[in-house]
C-alpha positions in Angstrom: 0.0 0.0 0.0 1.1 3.3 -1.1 0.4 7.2 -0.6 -1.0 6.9 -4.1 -3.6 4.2 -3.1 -5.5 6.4 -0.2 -8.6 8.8 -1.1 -7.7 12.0 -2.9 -8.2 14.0 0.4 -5.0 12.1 1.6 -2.9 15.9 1.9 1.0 15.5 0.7 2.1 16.5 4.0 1.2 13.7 5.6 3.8 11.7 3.9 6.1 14.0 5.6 5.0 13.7 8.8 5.7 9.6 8.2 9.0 10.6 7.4 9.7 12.9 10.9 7.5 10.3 13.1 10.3 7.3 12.1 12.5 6.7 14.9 15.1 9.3 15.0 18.3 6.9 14.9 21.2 7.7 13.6 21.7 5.6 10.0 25.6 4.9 9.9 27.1 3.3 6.1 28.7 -0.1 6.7 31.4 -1.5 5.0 30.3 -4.0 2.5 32.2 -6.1 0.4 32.5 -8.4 -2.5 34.8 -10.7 -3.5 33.9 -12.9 -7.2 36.8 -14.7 -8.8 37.0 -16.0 -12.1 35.3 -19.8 -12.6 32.4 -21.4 -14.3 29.5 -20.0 -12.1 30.8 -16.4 -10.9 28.8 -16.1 -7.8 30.0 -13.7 -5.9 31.6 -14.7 -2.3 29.9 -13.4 0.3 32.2 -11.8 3.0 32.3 -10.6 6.7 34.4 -7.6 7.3 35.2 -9.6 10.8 36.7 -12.5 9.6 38.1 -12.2 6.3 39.6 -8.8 6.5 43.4 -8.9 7.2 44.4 -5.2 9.2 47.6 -4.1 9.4 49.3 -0.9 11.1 46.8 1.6 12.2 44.0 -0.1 10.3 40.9 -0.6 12.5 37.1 -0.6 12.1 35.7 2.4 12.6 31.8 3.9 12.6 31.3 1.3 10.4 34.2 1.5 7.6 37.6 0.5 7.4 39.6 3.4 8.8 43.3 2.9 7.5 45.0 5.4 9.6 45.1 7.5 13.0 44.3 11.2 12.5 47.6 11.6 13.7 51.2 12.0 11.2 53.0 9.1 11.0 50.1 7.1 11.0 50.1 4.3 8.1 47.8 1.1 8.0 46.6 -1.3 5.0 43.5 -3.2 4.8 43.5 -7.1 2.8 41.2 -9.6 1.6 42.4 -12.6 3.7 42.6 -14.8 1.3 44.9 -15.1 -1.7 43.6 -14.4 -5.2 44.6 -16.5 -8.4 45.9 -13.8 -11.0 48.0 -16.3 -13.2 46.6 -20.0 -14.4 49.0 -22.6 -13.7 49.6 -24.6 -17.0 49.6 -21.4 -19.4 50.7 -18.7 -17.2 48.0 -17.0 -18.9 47.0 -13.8 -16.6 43.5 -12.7 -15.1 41.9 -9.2 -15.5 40.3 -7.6 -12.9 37.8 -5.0 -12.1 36.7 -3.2 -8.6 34.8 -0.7 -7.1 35.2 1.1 -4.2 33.7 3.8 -1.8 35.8 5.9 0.3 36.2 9.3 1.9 39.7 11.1 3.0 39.2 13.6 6.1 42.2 15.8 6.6 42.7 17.8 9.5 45.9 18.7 7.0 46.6 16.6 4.1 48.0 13.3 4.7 49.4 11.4 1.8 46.5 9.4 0.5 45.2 6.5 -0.3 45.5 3.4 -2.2 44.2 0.3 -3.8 46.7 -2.6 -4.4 47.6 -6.1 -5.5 50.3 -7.0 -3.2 52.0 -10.8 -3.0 53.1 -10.3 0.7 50.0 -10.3 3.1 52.2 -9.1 6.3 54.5 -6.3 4.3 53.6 -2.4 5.6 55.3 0.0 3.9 56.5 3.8 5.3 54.2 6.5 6.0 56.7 9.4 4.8 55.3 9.9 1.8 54.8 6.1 -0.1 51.0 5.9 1.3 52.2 2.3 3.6 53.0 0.8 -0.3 56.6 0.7 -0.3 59.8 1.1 2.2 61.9 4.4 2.0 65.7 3.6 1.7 66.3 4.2 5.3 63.6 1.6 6.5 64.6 -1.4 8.5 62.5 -3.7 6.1 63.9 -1.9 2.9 65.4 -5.4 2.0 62.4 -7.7 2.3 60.4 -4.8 0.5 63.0 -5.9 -2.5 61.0 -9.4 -2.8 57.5 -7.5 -2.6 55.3 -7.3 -5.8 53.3 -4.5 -5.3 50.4 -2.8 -7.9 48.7 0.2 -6.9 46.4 3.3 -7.9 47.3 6.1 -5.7 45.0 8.5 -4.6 47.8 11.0 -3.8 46.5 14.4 -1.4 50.0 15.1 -0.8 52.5 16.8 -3.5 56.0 15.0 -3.4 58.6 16.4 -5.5 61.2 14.2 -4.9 58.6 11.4 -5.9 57.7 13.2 -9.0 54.2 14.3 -8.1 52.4 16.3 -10.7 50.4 17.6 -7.8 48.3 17.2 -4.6 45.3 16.2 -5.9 45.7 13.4 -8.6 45.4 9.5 -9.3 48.5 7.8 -9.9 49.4 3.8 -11.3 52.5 2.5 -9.2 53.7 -0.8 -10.9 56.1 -2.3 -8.7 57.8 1.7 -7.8 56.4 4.6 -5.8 57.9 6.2 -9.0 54.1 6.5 -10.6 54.0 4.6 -14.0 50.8 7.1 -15.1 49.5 10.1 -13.5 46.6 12.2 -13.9 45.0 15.3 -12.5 41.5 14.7 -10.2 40.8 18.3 -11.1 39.9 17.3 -14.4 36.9 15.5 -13.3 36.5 18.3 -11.0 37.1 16.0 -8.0 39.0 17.6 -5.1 40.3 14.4 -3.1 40.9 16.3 -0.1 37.1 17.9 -0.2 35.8 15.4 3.1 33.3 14.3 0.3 32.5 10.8 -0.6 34.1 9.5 -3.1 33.6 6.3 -6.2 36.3 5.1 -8.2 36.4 2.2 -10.4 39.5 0.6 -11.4 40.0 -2.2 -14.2 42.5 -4.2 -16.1 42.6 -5.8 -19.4 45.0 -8.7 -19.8 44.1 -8.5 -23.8 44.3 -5.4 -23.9 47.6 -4.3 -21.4 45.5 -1.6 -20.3 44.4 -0.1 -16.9 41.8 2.4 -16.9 40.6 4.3 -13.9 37.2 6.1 -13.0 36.3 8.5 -10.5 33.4 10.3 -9.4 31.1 11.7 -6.3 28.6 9.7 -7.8 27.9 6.5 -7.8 27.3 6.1 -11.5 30.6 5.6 -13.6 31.3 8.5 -15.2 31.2 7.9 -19.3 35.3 8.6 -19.6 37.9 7.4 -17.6 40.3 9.9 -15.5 43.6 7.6 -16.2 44.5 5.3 -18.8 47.7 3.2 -18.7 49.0 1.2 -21.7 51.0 -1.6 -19.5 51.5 -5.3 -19.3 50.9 -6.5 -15.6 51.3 -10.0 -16.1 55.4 -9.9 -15.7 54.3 -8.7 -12.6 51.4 -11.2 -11.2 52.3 -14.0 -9.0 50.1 -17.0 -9.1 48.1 -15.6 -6.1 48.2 -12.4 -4.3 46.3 -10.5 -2.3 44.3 -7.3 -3.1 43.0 -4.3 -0.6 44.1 -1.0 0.6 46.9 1.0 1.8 47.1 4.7 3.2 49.5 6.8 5.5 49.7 10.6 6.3 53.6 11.3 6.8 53.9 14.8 8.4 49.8 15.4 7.6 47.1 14.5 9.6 44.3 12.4 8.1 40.9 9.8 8.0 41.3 7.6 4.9 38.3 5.5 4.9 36.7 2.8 2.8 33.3 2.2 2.9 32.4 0.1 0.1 33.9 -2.1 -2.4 33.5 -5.0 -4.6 36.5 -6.9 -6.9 36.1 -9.6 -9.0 38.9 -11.2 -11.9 37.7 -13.0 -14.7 39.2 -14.2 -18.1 41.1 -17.4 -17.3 40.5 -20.3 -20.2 38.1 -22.6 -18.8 40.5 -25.1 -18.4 42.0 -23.9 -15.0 39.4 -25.7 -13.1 41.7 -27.1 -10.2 44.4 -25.7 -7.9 42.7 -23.0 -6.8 42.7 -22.3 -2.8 39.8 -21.9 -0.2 37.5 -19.3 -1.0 38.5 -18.8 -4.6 36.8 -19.8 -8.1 37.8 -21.3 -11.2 38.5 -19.7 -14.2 36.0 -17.9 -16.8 35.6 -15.3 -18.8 34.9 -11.8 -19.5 35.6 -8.1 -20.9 37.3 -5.0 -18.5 35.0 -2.7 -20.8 31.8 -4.4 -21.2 30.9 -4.6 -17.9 28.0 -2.3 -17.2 29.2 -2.2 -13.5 28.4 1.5 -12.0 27.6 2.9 -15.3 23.9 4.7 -15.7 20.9 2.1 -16.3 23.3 -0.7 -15.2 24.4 0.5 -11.6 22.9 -1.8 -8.7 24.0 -2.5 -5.3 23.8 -6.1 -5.9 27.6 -6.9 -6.1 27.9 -4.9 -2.7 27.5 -7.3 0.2 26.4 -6.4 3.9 29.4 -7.2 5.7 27.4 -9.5 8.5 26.3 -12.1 6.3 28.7 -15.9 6.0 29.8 -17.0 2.6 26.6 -18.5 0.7 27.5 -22.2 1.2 24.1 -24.0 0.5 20.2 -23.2 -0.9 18.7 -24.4 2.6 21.0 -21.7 3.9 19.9 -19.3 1.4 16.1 -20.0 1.7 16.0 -19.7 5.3 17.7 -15.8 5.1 15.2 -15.3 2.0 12.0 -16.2 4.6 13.7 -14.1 7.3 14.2 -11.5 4.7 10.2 -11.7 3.9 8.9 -11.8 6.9 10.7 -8.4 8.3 9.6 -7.0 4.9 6.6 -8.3 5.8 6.7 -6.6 9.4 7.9 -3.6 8.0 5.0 -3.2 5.2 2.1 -3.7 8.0 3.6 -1.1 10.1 3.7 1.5 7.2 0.7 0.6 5.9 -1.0 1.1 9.6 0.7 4.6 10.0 -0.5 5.8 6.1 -4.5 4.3 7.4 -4.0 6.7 10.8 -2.7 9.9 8.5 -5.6 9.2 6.0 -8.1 9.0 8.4 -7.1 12.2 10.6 -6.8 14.0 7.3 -10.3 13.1 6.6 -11.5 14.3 9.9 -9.4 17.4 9.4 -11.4 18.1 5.7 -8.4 20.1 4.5 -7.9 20.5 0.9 -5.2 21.0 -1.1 -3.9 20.5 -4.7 -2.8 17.1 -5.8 0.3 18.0 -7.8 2.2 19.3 -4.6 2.0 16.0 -3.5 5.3 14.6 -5.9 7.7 16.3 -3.8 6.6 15.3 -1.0 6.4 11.4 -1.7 9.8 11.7 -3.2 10.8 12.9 0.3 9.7 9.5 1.7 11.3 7.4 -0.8 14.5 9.3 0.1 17.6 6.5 1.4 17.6 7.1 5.0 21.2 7.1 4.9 21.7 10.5 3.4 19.0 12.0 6.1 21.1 14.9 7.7 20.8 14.7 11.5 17.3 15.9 13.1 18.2 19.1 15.5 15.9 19.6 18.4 13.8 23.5 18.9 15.5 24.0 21.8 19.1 23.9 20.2 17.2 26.2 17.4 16.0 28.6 19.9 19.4 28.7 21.8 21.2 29.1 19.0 19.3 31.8 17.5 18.4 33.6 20.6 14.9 32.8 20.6 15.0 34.2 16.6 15.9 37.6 17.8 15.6 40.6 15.3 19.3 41.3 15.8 20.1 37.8 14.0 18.1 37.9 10.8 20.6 37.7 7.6 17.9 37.8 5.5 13.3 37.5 4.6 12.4 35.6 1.5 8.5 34.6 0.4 8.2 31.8 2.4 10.9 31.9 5.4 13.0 33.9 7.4 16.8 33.3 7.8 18.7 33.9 11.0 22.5 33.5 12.1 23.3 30.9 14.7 26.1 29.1 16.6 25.1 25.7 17.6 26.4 23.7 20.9 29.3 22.2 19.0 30.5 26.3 18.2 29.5 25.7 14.3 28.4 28.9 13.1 25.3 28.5 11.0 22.0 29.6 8.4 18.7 28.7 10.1 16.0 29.1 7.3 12.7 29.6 9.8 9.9 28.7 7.4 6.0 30.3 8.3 3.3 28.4 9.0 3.4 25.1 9.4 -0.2 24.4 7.0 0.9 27.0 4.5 4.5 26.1 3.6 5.0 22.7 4.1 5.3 21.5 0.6 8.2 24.3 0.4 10.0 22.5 3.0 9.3 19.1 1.8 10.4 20.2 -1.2 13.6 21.8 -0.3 14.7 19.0 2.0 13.8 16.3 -0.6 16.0 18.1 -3.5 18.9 18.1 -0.5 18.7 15.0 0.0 18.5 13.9 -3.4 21.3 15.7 -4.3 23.7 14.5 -2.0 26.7 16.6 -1.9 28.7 18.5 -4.3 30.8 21.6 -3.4 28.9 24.0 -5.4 26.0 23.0 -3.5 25.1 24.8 -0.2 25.5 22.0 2.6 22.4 21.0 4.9 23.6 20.6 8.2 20.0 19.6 9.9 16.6 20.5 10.1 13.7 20.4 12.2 9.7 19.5 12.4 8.6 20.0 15.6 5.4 21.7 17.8 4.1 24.7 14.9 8.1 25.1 13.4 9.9 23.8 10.2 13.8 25.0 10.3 16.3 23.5 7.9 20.0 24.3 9.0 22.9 25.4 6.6 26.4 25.7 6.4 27.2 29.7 7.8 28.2 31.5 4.1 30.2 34.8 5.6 30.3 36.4 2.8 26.4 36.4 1.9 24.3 36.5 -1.5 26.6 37.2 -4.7 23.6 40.0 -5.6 24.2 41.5 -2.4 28.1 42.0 -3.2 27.8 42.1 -7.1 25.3 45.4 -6.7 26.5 47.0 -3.6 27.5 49.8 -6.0 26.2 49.3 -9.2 26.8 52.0 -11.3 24.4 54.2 -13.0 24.0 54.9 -16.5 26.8 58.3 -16.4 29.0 56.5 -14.2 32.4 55.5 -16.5 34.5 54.3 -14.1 32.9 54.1 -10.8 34.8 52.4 -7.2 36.5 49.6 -7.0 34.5 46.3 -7.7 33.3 44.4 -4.4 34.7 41.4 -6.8 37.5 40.4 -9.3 37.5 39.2 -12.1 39.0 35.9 -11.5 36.6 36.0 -8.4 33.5 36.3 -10.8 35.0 33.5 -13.4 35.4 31.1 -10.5 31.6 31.8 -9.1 29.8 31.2 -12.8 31.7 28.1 -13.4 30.8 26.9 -9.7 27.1 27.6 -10.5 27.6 25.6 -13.3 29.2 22.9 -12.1 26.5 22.8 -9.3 23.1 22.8 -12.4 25.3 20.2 -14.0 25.3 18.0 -11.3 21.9 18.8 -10.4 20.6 17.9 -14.1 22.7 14.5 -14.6 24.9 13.1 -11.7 21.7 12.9 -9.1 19.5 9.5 -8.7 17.0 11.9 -9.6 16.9 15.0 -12.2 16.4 18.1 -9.9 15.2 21.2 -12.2 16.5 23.8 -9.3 13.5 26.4 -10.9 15.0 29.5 -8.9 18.9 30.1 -10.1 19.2 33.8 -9.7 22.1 36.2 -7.7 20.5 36.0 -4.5 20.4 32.2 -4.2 23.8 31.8 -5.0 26.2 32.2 -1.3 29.7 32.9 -1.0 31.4 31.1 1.8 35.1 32.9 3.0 37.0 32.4 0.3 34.3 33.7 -2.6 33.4 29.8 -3.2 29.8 29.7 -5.0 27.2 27.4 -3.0 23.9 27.4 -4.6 21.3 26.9 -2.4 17.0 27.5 -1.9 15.5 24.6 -3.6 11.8 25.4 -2.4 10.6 25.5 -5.8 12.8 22.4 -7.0 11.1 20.0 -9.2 12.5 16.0 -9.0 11.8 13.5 -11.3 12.8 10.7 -12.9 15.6 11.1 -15.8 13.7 10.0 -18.3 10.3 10.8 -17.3 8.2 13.8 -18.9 8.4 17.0 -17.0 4.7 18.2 -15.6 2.8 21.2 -16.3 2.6 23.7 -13.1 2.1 27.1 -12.5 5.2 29.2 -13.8 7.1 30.4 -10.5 10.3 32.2 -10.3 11.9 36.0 -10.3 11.3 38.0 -13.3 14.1 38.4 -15.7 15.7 34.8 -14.9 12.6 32.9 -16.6 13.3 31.3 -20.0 10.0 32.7 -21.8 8.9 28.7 -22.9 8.6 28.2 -19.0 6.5 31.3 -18.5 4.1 30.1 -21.4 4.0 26.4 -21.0 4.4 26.4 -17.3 6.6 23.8 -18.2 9.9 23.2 -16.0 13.1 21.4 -17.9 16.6 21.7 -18.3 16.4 24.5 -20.6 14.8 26.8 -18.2 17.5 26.5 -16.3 19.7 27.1 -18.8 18.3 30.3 -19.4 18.3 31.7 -16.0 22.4 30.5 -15.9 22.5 32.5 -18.8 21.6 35.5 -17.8 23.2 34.9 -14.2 26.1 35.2 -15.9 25.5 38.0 -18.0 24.7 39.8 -14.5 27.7 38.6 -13.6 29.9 39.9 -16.3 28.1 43.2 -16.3 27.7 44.0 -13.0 23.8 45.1 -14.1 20.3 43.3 -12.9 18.1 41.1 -15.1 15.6 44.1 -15.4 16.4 47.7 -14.4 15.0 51.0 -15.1 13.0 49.7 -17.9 15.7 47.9 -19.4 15.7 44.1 -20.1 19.7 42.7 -19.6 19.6 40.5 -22.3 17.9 42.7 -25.0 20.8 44.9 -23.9 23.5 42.7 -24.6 21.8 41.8 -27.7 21.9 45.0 -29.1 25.9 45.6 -28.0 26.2 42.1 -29.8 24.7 42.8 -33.0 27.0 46.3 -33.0 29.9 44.0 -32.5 30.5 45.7 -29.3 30.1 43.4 -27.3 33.1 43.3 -24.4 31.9 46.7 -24.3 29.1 45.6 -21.8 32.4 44.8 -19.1 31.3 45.9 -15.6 33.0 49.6 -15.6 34.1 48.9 -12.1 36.3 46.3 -13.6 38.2 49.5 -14.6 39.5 47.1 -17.5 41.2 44.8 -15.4 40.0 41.3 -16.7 41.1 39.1 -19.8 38.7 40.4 -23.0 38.9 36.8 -24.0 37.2 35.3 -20.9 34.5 38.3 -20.7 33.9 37.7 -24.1 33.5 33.8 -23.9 31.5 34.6 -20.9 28.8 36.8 -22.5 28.6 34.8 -25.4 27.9 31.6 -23.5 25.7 34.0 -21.3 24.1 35.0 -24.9 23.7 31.0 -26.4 21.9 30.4 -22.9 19.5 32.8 -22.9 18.6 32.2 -26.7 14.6 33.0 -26.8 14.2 29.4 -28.2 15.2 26.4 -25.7 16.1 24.2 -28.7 19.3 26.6 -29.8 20.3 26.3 -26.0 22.7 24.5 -24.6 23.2 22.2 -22.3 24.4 23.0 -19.1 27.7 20.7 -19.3 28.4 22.2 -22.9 27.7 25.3 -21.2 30.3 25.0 -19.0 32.8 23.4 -21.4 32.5 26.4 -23.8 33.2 28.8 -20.8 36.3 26.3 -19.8 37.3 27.3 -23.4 37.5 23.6 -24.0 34.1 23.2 -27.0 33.5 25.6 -29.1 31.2 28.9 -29.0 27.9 28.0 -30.6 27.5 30.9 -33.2 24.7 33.4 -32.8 23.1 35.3 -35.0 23.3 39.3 -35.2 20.2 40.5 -33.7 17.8 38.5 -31.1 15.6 35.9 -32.8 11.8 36.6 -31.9 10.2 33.1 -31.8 6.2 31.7 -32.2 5.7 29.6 -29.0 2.3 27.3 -29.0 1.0 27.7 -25.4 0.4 24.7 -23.1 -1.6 25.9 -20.5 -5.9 26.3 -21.0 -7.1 29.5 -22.5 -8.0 30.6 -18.9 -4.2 30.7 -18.0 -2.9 33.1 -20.5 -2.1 35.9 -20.2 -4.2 38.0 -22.8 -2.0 40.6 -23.1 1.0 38.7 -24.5 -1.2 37.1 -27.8 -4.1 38.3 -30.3 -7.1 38.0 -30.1 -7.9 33.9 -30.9 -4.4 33.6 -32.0 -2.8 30.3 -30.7 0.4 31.4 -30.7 3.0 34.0 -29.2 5.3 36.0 -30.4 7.9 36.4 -27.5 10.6 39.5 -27.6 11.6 39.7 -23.7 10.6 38.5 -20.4 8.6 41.5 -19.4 5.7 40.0 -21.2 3.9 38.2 -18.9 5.4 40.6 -15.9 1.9 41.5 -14.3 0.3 37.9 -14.5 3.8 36.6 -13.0 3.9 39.2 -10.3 0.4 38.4 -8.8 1.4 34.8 -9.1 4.5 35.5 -7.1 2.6 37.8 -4.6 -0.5 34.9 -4.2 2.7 32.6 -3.1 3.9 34.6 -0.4 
């Protein structure tokens, strides 16, 4: 039984309230694992942490993962699959590929030196912490001669740059083949990871013996990303003992780190079939298969399933596994009831209640409750609210918006923080919902304001954010806008490089948002104001009360066009249909704010038309921000109003998208060419002849002829004014 099964007075918050009345425990990730070799059958072994983990150094479990090292210097520890792996077949010496994939997460209190996944043929070997990540002995060490008859393989995670070890930097992924001299090196920048970021973190590493390649993935998400970070022309098999053993190493030298894994899953594959024998406990026999056609972690083809809960025994006969498969149903079971008896009890006080409200706010809402518990941020009671805000005195208010107010605060633990106060509790809970669901869904990315907690209780909803010091961008980026007369006028509250670095944040934040979540998040609300600048001019894009989530492939709904004037893309404001595209647009003329230093709509005087018209007289880097006083590159401020130009195009179909947005502004794909004066395009309307607006069409014309967003200004306004 499901929300969607009870009487259409069932109201969306409701499914909420399930969601805060579920026992407020803590949800910690445990390591899983698991282990599949190459044989006949490859069913993967099923492993406990406990008993088949081999920890070395200052290796330990921890919260629930496999913490490698101390957050201490020094500190060095490796992690290995107890038992020995076949990567060579005994008649043929033929050698095995391999594939894994991993989850782990590096806290620095200061950079350590990383992290690593190896193949090593010495299960007791430890290596120094001064730099070689526990993998290999310096020349000083005592064991520098036994670590001569070590074999060791290994992609580095590598936080810390080395010269003397030939680092290219301190944030890259590195292959070591049988030296701490890397073999291959590339930068994590390029997939815009920063290792060191306290973010969780996928890779995916594989190796094909036909082709003498290794090719590495990595990723905040957990789908593979379509292009690998590293790959390695190199023949391993010189290298591969019969057996050896694979698992992690990590150490801090003169740093102080976590290195953590979480998750992970290995299997080898593409023996002959005639290897059938010789192999020892716990390990297959040979069979085949291809490095790159696995559809392991890759959209459409990513499950959990080769990820094992690190409780269960190896799976050693089917009365075994049918009596876990009745337990399994009969919690479900359990579990279903329950739910079921708690959705009856909302239903039926809902009844009594006789409240009505519109069915389409419900999506949100259930998507809120189909949320993985795991990524609920931690519940924080009113009275740590109250003492933190001062009872939500005057004196801390940062800032009003439609829907809540948002105060400064310092919690118990000293973190400074955002508390977004919301108003009544029957009015704007679907905003709430809303905003917490998109959080959720979204995970974490850097250019993403973090949630640190949030609140439901008595008459309040409070979510709590990360403290941003340095406020909205439209506070700083108009805090002296000049006027029309004004040629030079004082110094800019931002640099250029300052503004450069905050667009392509944004952007890296909509791209995330559009195609790295479980689900596609249309943020519906990208303007100045809801992007924050933490202390050192970082973008954070926050307020996701008017976020739509759906499925990736699923048709976007019709709804009633919300938003801030001048940032709608004029299809949205017709159709009152939300996609990619609208937010697109408003990127695009968020950065055309940005480069100019004016507002979407000022005085009369529509920024993009503006641009426009400086673009068709081919002066176009003439609409620089004068308090630039000239000091920016002409070739970034024109790639930046040009993107900011191909974004806000009047037709959704000549825009963009966001990650080819953000790839021309990198410089790296080329400018889509424009025409010399703003198209005017004939948009069919959507919506029922009720809900448009009459002054924007002719009489019994079906169409609209669209020339700026100030068409629909009054209808929008009274919509925005009905929401508040």
């Amino acid at each position: 039984m499901t929300p969607r099964s009870l009487s259409p007075s069932f109201r969306p918050h409701w499914a909420l309230l399930l969601l805060l009345l579920l026992p407020a425990t803590t949800v910690r990730c445990r390591p899983e694992i698991s282990i599949t070799t190459a044989g006949t059958k490859l069913i993967p072994e099923r492993i406990s942490w406990d008993t088949n983990i081999t920890l070395l150094g200052d290796a330990s479990l921890k919260n629930g993962a496999i913490s490698l090292t101390r957050n201490s210097a020094s500190s060095a520890g490796r992690a290995l699959y107890s038992q020995p792996i076949r990567f060579l077949e005994p008649t043929t010496r033929s050698p095995a590929s391999f594939s894994s994939r991993f989850a782990f997460f590096i806290t620095p209190s200061s950079p350590g030196d990383g992290l690593a996944f190896l193949l090593t043929s010495d299960p007791h070997f430890l290596g120094s912490s001064n730099g070689f990540l526990g993998l290999f002995s310096d020349l000083a060490s005592a064991d520098s001669s036994r670590a001569d008859d070590v074999v060791t393989i290994a992609v580095e995670f590598d936080t810390n740059l080395d010269a003397p070890l030939r680092d290219i930097n301190d944030n890259h992924v590195a292959l070591d083949v049988g030296s701490i001299f890397s073999f291959a090196a590339a930068d994590a920048g390029k997939v815009e990871v920063d290792l060191k970021a306290r973010i969780p973190m996928m890779a995916w590493v594989e190796y094909s013996s036909t082709e003498k390649a290794v090719r590495v993935w990595l990723s905040y998400s957990r789908f593979r990303p379509p292009e690998p970070l590293l790959v390695a022309g190199v023949d391993l098999s010189g290298l591969f003992r019969e057996f050896m053993y694979v698992g992690f190493s990590a150490s801090n030298g003169h740093g102080a780190a976590l290195h953590a894994v979480t998750r992970w899953s290995f299997r080898t594959f593409g023996f002959a079939a005639a290897a059938a024998s010789a192999s020892p406990p716990g390990n297959g026999t040979d069979g085949g298969g291809c490095a790159n056609c696995s559809t392991e972690g890759q959209k459409g083809g990513d499950t959990d399933d080769d990820f094992v809960k690190p409780g269960s025994d190896p799976v050693v006969s089917l009365a075994t596994r049918t009596r876990r498969y009745i337990r399994v149903v009969l919690i479900v079971g359990v579990v279903i009831v329950f739910v079921c008896l708690l959705l009856l009890i909302a239903a039926i006080v809902t009844c009594l209640r006789g409240n009505e409200e519109e069915g389409s706010e419900g999506s949100a809402l259930e998507t809120a409750v189909g949320c993985e518990f795991q990524r609920m941020p931690p519940r924080i009671s009113l009275d740590e609210i109250r003492s933190a805000t001062k009872e939500f005195h005057c004196s801390k208010i940062l800032g009003q918006g439609g829907s809540a107010m948002v105060y400064e605060g310092v919690l118990p633990s000293g973190c400074k923080v955002a508390v977004k106060r919301f108003g009544q509790v029957d009015r704007f809970t679907r905003t709430f919902a809303t905003e917490l669901a998109a959080l959720i869904g979204s995970c974490r990315h850097r250019n993403l304001i973090p949630l640190k907690g949030w609140c439901c209780e008595k008459d309040e909803l409070v979510l709590v954010y990360e403290y941003m010091p340095n406020g909205s961008l439209d506070k700083i980026l108009h805090a002296a806008a000049p006027s029309e007369s004004m040629v030079a006028g004082p110094p800019p509250a931002l640099s250029w490089d300052q503004r450069w670095k905050i667009v392509l944040g944004v952007a890296s934040a909509i791209v995330f948002l559009h195609e790295e979540c479980e689900k596609k998040i249309i943020h519906r609300d990208v303007k100045a104001c809801n992007v924050l600048l933490d202390a050192e001019f970082n973008a954070k894009l926050g307020d996701f009360g008017l976020a739509e989530l759906n499925d990736h492939n699923r048709t976007p709904p019709v709804t009633k066009p919300a938003g801030t004037m001048g940032y709608l893309a004029p299809e949205y404001v017709h159709s009152g249909v939300a996609t990619e595209k609208s937010d697109v647009y408003s990127f695009g003329v968020l950065a055309l704010e940005v480069a100019t230093g004016r507002k979407p709509m000022e005085k009369g005087v529509v920024l993009v038309d503006w641009v426009w018209s400086l673009w068709g007289r081919r002066r176009l880097v003439d609409a620089a921000d004068p308090r630039l006083e000239g000091r920016f590159s002409r070739e970034e401020m024109g790639r930046m109003l040009v993107v900011g130009l191909c974004c806000a195009h009047p037709e959704s179909k000549r825009r963009p998208t966001m990650r080819k947005a953000m790839r021309m502004l990198k410089g790296v794909a080329a400018l889509t060419a424009l025409p010399a004066r703003k198209p005017a395009v004939r948009l069919l309307s959507q919506l029922p002849r009720t809900s448009r607006d009459s002054g924007s069409q002719a009489s019994g014309d079906a169409t609209t002829s669209w020339f700026s967003p100030c068409i629909s200004l009054n209808q929008l306004e009274e919509q925005n004014d009905g929401q508040k």
